[in-house]
C-alpha positions as CSV (number, residue, x, y, z in Angstrom):
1,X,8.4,-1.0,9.5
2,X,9.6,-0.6,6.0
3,X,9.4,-2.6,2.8
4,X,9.9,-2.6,-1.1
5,X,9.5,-6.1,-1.9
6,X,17.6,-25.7,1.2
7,X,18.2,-25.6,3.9
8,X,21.7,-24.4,3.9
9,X,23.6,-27.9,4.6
10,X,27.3,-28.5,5.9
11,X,28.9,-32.0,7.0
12,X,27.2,-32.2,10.4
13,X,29.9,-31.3,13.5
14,X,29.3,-32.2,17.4
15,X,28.8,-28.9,19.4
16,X,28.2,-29.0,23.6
17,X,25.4,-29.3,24.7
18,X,23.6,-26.3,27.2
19,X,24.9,-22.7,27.8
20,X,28.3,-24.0,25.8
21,X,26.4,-24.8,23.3
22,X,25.7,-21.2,21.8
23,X,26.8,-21.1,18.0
24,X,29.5,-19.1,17.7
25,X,29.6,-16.8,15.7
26,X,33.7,-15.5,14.3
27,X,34.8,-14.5,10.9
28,X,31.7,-12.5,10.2
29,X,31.9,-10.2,12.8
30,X,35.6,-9.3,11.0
31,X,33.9,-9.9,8.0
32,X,36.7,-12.1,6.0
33,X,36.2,-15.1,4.2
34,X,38.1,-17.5,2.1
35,X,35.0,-18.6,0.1
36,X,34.3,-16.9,-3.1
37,X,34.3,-17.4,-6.6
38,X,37.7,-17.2,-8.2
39,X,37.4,-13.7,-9.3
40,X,37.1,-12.2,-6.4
41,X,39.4,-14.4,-4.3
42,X,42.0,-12.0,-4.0
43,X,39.3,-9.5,-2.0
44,X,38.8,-12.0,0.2
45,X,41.3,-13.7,2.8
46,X,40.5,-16.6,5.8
47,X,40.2,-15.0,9.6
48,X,42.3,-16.4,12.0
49,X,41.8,-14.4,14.9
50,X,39.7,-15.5,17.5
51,X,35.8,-14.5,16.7
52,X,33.0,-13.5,19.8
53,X,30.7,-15.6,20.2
54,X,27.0,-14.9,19.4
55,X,26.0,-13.2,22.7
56,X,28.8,-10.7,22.0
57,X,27.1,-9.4,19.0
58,X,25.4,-6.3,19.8
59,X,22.1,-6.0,18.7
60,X,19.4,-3.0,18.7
61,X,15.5,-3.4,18.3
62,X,14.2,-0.4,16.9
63,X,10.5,0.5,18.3
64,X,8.2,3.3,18.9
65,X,7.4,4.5,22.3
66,X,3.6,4.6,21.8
67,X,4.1,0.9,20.7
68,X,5.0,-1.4,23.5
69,X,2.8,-3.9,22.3
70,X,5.6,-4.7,19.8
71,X,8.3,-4.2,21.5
72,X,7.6,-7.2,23.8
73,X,6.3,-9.6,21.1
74,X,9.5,-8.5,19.4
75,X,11.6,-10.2,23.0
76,X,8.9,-12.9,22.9
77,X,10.4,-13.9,19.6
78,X,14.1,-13.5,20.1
79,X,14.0,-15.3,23.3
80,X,12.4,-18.3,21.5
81,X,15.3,-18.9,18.8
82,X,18.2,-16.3,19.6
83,X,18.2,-16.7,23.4
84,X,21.5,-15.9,23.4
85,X,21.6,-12.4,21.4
86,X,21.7,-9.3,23.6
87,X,19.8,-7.0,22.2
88,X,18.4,-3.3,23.6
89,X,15.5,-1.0,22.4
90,X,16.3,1.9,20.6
91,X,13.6,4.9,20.1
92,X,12.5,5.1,16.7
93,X,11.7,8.3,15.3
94,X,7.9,9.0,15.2
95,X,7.6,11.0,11.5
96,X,4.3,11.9,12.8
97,X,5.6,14.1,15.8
98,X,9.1,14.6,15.3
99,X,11.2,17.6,13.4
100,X,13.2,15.6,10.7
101,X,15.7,17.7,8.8
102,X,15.7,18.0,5.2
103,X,19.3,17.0,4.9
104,X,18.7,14.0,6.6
105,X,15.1,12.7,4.9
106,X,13.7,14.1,2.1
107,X,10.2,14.7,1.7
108,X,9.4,13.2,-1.5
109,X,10.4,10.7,-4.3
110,X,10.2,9.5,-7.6
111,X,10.2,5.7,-8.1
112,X,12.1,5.1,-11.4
113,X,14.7,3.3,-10.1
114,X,12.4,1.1,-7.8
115,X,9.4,0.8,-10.9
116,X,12.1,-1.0,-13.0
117,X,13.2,-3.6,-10.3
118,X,9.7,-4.4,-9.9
119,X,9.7,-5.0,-13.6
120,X,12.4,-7.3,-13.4
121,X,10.9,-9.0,-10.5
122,X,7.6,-9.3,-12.3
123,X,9.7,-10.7,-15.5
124,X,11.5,-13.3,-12.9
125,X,8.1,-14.3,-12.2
126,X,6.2,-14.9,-15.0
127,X,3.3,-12.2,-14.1
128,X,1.5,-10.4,-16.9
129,X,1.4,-6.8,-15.6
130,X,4.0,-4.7,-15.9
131,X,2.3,-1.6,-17.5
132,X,0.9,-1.0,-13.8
133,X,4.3,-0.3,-12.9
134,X,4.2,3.7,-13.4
135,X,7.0,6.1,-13.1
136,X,5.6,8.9,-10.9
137,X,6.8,11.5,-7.9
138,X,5.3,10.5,-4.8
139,X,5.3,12.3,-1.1
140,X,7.2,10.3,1.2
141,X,4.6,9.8,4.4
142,X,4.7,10.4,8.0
143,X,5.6,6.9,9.0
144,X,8.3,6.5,6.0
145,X,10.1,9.6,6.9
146,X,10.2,8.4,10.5
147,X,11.4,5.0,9.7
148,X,13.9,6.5,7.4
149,X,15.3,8.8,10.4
150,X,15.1,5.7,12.7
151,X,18.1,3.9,10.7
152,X,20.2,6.7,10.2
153,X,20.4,7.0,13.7
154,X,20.9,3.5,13.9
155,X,23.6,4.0,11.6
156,X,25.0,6.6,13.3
157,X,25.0,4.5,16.9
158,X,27.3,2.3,14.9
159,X,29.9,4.4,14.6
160,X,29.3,5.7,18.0
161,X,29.1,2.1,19.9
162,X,31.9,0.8,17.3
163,X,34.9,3.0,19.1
164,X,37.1,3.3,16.3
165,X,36.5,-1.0,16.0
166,X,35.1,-3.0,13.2
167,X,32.4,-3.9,15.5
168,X,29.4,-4.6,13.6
169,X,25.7,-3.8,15.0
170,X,22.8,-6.2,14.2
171,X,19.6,-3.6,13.3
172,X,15.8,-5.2,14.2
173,X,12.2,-3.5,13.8
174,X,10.1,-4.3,15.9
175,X,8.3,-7.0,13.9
176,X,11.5,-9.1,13.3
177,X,10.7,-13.2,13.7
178,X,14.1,-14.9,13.3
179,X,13.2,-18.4,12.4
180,X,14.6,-21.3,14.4
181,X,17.6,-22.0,12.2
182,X,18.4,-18.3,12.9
183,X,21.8,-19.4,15.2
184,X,22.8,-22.2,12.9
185,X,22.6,-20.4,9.9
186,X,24.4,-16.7,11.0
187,X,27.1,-18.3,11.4
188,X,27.9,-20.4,8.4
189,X,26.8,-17.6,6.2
190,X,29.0,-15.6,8.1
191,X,31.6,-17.6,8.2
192,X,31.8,-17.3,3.7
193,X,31.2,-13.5,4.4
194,X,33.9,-11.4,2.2
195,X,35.7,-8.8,3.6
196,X,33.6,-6.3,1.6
197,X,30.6,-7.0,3.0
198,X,29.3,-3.0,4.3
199,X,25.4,-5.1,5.1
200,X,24.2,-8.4,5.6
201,X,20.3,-8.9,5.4
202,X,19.3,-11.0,7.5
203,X,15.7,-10.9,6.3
204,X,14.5,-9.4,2.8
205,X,12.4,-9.4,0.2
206,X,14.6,-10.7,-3.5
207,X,13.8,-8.1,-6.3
208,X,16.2,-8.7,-9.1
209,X,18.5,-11.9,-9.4
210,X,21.4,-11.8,-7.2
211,X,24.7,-10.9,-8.5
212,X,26.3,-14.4,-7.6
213,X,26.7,-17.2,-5.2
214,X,29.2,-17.0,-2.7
215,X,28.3,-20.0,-0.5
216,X,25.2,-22.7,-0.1
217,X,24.4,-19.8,2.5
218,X,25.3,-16.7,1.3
219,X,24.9,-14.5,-1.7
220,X,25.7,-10.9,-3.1
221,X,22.5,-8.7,-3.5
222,X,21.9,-6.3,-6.5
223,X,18.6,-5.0,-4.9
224,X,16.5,-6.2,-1.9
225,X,13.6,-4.8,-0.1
226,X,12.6,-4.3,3.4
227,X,15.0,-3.3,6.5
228,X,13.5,-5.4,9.0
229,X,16.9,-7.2,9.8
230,X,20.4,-6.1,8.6
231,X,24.1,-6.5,10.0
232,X,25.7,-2.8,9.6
233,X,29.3,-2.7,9.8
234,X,31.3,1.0,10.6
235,X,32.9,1.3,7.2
236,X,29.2,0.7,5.5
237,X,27.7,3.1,7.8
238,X,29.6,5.9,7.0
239,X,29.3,5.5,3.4
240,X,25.2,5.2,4.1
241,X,25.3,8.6,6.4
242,X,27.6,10.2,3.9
243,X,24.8,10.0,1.0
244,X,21.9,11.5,2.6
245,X,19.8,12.9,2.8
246,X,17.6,9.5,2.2
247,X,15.1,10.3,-0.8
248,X,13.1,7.3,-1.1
249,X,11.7,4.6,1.4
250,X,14.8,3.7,3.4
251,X,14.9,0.0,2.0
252,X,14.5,1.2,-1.8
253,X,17.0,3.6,-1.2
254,X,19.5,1.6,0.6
255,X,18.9,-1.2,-2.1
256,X,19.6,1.5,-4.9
257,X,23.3,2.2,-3.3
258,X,23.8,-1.6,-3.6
259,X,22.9,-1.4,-7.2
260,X,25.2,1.4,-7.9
261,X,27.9,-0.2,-6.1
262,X,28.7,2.3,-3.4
263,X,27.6,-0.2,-1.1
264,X,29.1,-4.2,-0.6
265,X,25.3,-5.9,0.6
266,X,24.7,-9.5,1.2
267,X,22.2,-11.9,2.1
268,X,21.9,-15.0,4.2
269,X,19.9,-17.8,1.9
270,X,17.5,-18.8,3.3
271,X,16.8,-15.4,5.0
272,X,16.5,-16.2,8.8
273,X,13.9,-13.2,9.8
274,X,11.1,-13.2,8.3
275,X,8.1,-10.3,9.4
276,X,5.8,-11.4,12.1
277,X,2.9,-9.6,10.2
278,X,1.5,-9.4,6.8
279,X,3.0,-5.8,5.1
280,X,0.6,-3.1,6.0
281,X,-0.6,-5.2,8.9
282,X,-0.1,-3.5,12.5
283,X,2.3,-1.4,10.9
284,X,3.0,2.1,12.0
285,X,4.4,2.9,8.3
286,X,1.6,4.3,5.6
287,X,3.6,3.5,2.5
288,X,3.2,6.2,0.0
289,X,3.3,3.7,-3.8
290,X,1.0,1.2,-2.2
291,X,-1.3,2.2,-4.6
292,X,0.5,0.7,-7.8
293,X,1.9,-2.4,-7.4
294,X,0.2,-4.7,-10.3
295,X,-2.7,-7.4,-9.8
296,X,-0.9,-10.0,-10.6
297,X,2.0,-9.5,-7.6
298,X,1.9,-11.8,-4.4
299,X,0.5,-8.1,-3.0
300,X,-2.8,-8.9,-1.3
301,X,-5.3,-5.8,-1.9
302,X,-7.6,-5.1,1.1
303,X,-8.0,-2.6,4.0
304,X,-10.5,-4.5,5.3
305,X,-8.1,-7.4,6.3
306,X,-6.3,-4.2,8.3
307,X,-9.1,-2.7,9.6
308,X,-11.6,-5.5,10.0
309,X,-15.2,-5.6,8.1
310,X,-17.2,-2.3,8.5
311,X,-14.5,0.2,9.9
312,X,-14.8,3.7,8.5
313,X,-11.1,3.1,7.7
314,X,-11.3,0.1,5.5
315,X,-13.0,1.6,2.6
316,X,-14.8,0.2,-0.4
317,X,-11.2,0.1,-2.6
318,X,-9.5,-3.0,-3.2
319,X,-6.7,-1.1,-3.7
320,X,-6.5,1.0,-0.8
321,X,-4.3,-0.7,1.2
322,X,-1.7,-4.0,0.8
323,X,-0.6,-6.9,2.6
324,X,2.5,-8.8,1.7
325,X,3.0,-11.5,4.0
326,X,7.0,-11.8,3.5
327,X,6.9,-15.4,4.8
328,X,5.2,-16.9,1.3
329,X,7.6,-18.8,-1.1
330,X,7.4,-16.1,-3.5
331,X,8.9,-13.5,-1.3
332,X,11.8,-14.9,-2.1
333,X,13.7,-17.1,-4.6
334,X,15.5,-19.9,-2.6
């Protein structure tokens, strides 16, 4: 829905084999670790309570209801690498229909903050074209607003569904495509998880370097795009539902508490959910700065790759629409 833009290895262990053999998945659902680098060991301590197993962790796929089509490619997906991961729709918020307050979504934004992580990204990668990168006020759409009202209710239903607990809730959109090491690799990045954690992206998009290594699996974000797959702890959601109302794309705007430091965010390396379209494809989320991301990104320009040839839609502009397909090597740095 939104976006702003090895293999891990242990020493191999036997695990049964059929239904006993679903990963578990403790530590990370208490969110303590004793791997970290020596100057933050003391914020971190080893679990040694007894941890749920995967299919405890709850799990939430948000989805519009005029979009059932996605919703069930969404289960077709889980089921083939996650199996064992309950997981429920929840409503989205349509931005085209629905009343969103002001306090809760704003209806505008200026992308300074967002315009020089793009720089840096653009610096990370060698491109040439950083005076397209423009500071400029921009109207949040429709579809952004919606989105944006879509996880703070998400955030609020893990308050609500956490009881007073520390029980985390697993957030999906609807295009979510966890990759087949998805199990595997939860839990060992779990597992090194600090107890600071407030998010855990499961999938993202890397925009400036990260702020250090943890583990082979897990490292602390400065400033990630896209919310297509996060684990949202209580203590994280009330600092995110304390700051609204959200003035930016969701993903930019939760990546710009990270970078402030009111919120703890990491990421599992390689990301384990990647987007089962291309950004801007089958999407119901118009983004409002698609219009001035440089030539020289990994952005593809073209509507007609959206629309299809000829459509009265697609228009003559290269730069009228974009498509990031999230799954190329540079949508990331591994």
């Amino acid at each position: 829905m939104s976006f702003r833009d090895a293999d891990l290895r242990s020493a191999p262990r036997k695990r049964p084999q059929g239904d006993a053999a679903v990963i578990p998945v403790e530590r990370a659902l208490k969110r303590r670790s004793s791997v970290a680098s020596p100057a933050r060991k003391r914020a971190c301590r080893p679990i040694t309570t007894a941890r749920p197993a995967i299919s405890e962790l709850k799990s939430i796929v948000i989805n519009l209801e005029r979009r059932p089509d996605r919703m069930e490619g969404c289960e077709q997906r889980l089921r083939k690498h996650c199996a064992n991961l309950p997981f429920e729709r929840f409503a989205a918020t349509d931005g085209r229909q629905a009343s969103i307050p002001l306090e809760e979504v704003a209806t505008s934004w200026n992308t300074a903050r967002n315009v020089s992580f793009q720089k840096q990204r653009a610096l990370r990668k060698g491109w040439n074209d950083l005076d397209t990168y423009q500071v400029r006020t921009l109207e949040l759409s429709p579809g952004e607003r919606g989105c944006a009202s879509s996880h703070v209710r998400a955030w609020q239903a893990c308050l609500e569904r956490a009881e007073g607990t520390d029980r985390p809730l697993l957030v999906l959109e609807d295009d979510a495509a966890p990759t087949p090491e998805f199990c595997d690799l939860l839990d060992k990045a779990l597992g090194a998880l600090p107890e600071d954690a407030h998010l855990l992206y499961l999938g993202y998009s890397q925009a400036a370097d990260w702020r250090r290594e943890v583990s082979a699996e897990l490292v602390e974000s400065l400033y990630v795009w896209t919310t297509v797959a996060y684990i949202v702890w209580p203590a994280g959601a009330k600092i995110l539902l304390s700051k609204l109302p959200v003035n930016e794309p969701v993903d930019n705007w939760m990546a710009g508490l990270c970078a402030s430091d009111d919120i703890k965010a990491y990421c599992v390396r390689p990301k384990i959910v990647l987007q089962a379209d291309a950004w801007n494809v089958n999407s119901d989320v118009a983004h409002s700065d698609e219009h001035y991301w440089g030539p020289n990104s990994d952005i593809q320009h073209s509507d007609v790759l959206y629309w299809g040839p000829g459509h009265p839609e697609a228009g003559g502009d290269p730069a009228g629409g974009l498509l990031w397909d999230l799954d190329s090597e540079d949508s990331e740095d591994e």
